[in-house]
N, CA, C and O atoms as a printed pandas DataFrame, in Angstrom:
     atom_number atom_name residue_name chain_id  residue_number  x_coord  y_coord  z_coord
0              1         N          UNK        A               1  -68.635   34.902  -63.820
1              2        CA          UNK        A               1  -67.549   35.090  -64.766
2              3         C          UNK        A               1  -67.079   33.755  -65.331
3              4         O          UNK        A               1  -66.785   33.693  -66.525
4              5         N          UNK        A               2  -66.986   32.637  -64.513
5              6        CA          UNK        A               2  -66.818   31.302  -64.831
6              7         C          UNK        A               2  -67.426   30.872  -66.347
7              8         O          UNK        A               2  -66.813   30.327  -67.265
8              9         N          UNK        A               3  -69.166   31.400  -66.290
9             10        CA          UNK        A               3  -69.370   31.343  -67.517
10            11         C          UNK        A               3  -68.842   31.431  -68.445
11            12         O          UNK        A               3  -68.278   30.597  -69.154
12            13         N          UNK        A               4  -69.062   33.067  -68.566
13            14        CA          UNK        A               4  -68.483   33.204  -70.060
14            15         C          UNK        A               4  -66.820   33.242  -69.965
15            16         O          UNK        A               4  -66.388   34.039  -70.798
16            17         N          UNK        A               5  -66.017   32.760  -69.375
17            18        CA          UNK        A               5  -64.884   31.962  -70.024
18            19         C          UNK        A               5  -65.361   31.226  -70.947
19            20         O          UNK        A               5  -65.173   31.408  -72.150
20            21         N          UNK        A               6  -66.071   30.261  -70.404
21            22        CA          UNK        A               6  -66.846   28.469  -71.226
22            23         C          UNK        A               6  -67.162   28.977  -72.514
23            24         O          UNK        A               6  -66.986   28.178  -73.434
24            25         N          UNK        A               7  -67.728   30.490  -72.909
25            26        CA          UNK        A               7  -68.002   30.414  -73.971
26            27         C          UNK        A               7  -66.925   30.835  -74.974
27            28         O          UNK        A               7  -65.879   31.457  -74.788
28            29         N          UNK        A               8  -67.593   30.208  -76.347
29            30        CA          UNK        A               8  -66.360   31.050  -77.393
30            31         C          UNK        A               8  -66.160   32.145  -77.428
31            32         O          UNK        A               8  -65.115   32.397  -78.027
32            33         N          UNK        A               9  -66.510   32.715  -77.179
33            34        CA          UNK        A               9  -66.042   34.407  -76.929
34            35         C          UNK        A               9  -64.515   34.532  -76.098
35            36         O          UNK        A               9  -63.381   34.913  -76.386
36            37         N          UNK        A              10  -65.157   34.018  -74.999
37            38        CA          UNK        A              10  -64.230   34.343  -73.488
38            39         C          UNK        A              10  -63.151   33.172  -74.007
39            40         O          UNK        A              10  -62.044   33.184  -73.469
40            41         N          UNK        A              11  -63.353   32.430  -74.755
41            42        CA          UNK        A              11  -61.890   31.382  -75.010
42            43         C          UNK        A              11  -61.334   32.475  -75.899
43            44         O          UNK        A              11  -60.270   32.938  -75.487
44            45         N          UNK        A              12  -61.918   33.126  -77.295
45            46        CA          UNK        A              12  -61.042   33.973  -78.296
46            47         C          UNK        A              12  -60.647   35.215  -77.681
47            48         O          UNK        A              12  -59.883   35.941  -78.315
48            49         N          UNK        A              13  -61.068   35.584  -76.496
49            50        CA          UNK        A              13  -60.622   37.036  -75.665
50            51         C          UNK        A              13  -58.837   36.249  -74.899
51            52         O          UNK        A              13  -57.650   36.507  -75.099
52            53         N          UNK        A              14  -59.572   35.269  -74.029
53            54        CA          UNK        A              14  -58.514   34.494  -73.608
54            55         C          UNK        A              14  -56.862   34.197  -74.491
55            56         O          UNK        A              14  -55.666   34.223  -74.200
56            57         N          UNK        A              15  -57.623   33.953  -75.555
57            58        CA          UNK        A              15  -56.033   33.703  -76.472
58            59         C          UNK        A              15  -55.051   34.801  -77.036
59            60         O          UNK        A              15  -53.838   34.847  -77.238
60            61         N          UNK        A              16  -56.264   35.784  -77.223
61            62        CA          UNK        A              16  -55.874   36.594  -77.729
62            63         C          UNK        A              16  -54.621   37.430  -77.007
63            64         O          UNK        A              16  -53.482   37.666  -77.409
64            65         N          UNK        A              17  -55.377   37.809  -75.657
65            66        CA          UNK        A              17  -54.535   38.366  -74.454
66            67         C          UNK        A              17  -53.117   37.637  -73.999
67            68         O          UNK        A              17  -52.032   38.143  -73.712
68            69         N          UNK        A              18  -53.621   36.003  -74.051
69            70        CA          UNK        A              18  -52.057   35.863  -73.886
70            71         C          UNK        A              18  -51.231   35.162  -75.195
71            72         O          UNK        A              18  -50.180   34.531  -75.087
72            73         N          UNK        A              19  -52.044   35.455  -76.594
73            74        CA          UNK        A              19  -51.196   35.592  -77.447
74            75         C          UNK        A              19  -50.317   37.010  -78.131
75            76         O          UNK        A              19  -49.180   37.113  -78.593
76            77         N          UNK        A              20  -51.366   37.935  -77.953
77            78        CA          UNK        A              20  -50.697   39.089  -78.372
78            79         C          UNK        A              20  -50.590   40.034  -76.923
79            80         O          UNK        A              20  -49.436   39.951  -76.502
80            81         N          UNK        A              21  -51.054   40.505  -76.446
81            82        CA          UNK        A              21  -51.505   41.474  -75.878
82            83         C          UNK        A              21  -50.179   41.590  -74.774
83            84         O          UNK        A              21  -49.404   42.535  -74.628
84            85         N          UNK        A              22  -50.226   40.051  -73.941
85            86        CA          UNK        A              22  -49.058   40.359  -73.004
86            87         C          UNK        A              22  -47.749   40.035  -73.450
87            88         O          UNK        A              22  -46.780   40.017  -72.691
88            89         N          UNK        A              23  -47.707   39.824  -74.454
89            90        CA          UNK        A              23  -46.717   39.578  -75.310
90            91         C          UNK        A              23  -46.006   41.000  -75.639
91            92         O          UNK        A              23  -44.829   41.268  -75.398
92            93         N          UNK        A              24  -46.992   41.878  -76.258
93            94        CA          UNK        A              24  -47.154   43.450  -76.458
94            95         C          UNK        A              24  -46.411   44.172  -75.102
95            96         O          UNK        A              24  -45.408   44.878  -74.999
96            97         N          UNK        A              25  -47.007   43.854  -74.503
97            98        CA          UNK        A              25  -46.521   44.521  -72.958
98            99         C          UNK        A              25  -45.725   44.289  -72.250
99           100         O          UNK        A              25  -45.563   44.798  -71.141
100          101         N          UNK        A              26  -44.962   43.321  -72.865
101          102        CA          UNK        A              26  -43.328   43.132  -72.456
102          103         C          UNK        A              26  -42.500   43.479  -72.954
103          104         O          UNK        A              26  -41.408   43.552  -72.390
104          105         N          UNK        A              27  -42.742   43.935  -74.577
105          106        CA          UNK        A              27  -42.253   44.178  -75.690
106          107         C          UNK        A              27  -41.760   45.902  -75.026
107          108         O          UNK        A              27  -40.618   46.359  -74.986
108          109         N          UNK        A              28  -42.852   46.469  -74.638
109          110        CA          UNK        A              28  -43.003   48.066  -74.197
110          111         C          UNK        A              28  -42.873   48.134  -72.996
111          112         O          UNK        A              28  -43.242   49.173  -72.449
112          113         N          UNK        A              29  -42.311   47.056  -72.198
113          114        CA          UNK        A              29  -42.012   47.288  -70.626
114          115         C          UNK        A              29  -40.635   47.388  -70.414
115          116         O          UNK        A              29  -40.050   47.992  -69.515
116          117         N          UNK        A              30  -40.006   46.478  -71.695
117          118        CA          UNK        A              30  -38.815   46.089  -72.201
118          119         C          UNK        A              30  -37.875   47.618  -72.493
119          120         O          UNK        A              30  -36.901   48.135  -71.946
120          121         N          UNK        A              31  -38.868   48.021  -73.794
121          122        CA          UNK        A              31  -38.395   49.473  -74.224
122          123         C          UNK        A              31  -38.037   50.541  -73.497
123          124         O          UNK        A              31  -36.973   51.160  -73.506
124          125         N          UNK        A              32  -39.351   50.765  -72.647
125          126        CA          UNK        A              32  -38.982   51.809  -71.503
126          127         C          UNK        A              32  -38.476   51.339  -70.769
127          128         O          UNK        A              32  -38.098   52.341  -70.162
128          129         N          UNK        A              33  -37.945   50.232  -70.024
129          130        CA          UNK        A              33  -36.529   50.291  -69.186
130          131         C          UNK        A              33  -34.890   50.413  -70.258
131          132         O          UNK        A              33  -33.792   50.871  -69.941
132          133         N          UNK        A              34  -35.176   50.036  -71.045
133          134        CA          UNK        A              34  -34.087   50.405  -72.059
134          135         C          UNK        A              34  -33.740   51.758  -72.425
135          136         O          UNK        A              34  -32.614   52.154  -72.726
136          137         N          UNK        A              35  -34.882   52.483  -72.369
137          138        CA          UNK        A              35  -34.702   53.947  -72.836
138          139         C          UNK        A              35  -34.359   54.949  -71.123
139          140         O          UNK        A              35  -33.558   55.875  -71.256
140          141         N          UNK        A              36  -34.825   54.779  -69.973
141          142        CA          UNK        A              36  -34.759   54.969  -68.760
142          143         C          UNK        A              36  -33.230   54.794  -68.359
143          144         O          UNK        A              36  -32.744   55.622  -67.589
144          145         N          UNK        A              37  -32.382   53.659  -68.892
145          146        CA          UNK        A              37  -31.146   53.216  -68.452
146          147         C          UNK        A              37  -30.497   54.386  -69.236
147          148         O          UNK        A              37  -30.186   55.462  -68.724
148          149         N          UNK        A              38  -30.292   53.978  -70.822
149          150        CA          UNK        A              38  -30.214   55.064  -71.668
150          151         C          UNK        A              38  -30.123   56.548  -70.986
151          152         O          UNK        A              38  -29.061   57.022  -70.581
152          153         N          UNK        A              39  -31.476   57.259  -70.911
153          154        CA          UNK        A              39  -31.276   58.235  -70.307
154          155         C          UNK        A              39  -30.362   58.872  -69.118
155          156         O          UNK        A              39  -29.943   60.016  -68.946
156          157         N          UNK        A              40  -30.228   57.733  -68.404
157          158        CA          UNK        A              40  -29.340   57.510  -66.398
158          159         C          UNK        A              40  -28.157   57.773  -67.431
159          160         O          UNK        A              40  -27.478   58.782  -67.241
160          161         N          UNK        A              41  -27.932   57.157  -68.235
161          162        CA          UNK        A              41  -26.257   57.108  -68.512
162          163         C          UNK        A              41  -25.864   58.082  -69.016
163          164         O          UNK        A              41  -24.696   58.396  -68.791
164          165         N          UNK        A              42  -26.770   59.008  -69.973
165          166        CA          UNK        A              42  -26.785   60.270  -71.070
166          167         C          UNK        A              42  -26.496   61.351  -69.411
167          168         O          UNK        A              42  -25.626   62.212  -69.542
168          169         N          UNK        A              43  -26.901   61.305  -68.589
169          170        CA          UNK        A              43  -26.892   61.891  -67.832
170          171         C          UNK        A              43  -25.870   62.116  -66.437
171          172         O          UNK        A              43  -25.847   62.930  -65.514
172          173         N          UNK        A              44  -24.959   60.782  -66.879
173          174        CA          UNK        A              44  -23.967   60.731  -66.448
174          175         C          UNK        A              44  -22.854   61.184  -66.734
175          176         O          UNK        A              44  -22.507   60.753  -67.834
176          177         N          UNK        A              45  -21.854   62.084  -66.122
177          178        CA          UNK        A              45  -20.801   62.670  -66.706
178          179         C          UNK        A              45  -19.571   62.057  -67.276
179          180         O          UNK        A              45  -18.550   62.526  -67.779
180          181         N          UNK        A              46  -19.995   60.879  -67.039
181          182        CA          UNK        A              46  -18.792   59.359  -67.285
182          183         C          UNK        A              46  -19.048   58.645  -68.955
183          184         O          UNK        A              46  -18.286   57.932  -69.608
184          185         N          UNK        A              47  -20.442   59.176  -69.298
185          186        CA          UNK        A              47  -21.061   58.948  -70.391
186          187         C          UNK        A              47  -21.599   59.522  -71.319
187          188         O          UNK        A              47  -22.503   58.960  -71.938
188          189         N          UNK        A              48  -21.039   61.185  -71.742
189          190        CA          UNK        A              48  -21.527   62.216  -72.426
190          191         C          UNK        A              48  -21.275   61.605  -73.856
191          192         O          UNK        A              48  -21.754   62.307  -74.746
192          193         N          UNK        A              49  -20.603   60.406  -74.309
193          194        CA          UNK        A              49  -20.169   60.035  -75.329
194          195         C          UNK        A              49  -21.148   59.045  -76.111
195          196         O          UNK        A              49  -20.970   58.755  -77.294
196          197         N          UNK        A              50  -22.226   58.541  -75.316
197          198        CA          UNK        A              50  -23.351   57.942  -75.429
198          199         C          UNK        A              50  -24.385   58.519  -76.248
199          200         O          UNK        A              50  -24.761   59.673  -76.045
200          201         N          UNK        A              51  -24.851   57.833  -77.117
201          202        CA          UNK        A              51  -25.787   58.678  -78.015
202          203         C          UNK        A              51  -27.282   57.672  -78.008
203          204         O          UNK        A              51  -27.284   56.447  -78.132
204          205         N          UNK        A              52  -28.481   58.532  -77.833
205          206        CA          UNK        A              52  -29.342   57.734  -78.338
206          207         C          UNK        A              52  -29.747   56.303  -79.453
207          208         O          UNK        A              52  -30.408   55.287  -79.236
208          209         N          UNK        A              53  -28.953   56.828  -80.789
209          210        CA          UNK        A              53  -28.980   56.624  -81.762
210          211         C          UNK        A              53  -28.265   54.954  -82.216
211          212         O          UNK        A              53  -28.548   54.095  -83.052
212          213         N          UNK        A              54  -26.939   55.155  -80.852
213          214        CA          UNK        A              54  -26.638   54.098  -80.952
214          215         C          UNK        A              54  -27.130   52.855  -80.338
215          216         O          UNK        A              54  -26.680   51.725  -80.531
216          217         N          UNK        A              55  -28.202   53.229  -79.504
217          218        CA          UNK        A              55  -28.866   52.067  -78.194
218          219         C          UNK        A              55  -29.885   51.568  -79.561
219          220         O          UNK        A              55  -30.475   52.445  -80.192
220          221         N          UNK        A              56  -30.025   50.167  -79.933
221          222        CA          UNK        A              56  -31.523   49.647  -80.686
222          223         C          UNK        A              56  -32.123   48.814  -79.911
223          224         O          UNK        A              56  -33.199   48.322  -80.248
């Protein structure tokens, strides 16, 4: 596997992943704990006043 890191390939796979990719996946790890909390609270009787609409 050492190899093909070395090659250009495995360097443009390399950048890519930690230019977009895990970047991406924090973005959407982010969301769904945001929407999960969201939900806990919609579901709380302390918080029926809570609306989706207003969480961005």
């Amino acid at each position: 596997m050492a190899e093909w890191v070395r090659t250009s390939l495995g360097k443009s796979v390399r950048i890519f992943k930690s230019s977009f990719l895990q970047p991406l996946l924090k973005v959407c790890q982010g969301y769904k704990l945001q929407r999960e909390i969201v939900e806990a609270a919609l579901r709380d009787d302390n918080c029926k006043d809570v609306k989706l609409e207003d969480q961005k």
